[in-house]
N, C-alpha and C positions, 0 to 999 in steps of 0.2 A: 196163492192169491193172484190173480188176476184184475185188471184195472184196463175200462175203457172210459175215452171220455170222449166230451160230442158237443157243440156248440150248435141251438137250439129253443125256438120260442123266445130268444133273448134271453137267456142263460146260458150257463155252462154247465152242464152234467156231468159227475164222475159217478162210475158205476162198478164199484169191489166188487168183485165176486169172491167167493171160499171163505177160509177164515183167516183173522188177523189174531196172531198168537207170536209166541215169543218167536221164530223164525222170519213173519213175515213181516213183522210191525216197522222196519225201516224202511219196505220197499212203499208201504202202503204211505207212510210218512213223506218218501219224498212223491208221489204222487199227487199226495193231498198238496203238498206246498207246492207241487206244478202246478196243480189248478188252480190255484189262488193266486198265484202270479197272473195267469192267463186271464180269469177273470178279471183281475184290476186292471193288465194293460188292454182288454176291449171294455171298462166298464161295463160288466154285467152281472149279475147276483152269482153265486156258486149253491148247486145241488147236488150234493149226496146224495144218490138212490141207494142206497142201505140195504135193498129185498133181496140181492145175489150172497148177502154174508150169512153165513148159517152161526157164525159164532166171534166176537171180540175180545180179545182178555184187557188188561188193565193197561198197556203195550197200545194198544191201539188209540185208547182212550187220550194217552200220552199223545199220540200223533193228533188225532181231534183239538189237543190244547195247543199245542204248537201250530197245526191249521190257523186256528180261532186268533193267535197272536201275530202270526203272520199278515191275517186280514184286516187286523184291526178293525175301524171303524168304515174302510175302503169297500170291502166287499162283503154283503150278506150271506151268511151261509144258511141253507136249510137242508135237514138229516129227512131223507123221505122215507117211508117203508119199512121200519126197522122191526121185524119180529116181535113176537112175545116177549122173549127171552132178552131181547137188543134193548125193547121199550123198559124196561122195569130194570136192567143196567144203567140204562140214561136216564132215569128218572131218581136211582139211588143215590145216582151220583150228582144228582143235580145239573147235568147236561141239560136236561128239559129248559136250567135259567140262564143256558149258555146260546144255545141254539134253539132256532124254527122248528119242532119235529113235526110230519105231518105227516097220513096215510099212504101219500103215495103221489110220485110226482106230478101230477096232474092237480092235485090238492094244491098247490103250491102258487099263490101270485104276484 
């Protein structure tokens, strides 16, 4: 798993690539809660671009919820791009009432 991130349009983008499963679900963890720090200390929204992960297991999920708490009410998070496979995960799981999910970042305002 792979993870860049980029400050941009007045956001902040992190961008996983590979997959998040049981080996890489801590790296992807403390990532996610770097950029949510990052975000909060420039006030500005946080996006997930989702379209580099080909696969998430329930590990990941975990890190999205700990993201999601980390941010509290400070910084919005929105999940862009997420596969077939990604979208109908977040949607089982009820993510979709947790987070923004939207086509793709550009979708996103």
């Amino acid at each position: 798993m792979d993870w860049q991130s980029r400050k941009t349009g007045g956001r902040i983008i992190g961008e996983p690539k590979g997959r998040v499963d049981e080996t890489t679900w801590e790296q992807f963890s403390a990532h996610l809660t770097g950029a949510v720090r990052e975000a909060r200390d420039a006030g500005l929204p946080l996006v997930i671009d989702l379209k580099g992960l080909d696969y998430m297991s329930s590990r990941g999920l975990r890190a999205l919820t700990i993201a999601k708490r980390e941010a509290g009410d400070a910084v919005p998070i929105t999940l862009a791009g997420p596969n077939e496979r990604m979208r109908e995960i977040l949607a089982i799981s009820r993510y979709d009432k947790l987070f923004k999910i939207v086509d793709d970042i550009g979708s996103d305002g």
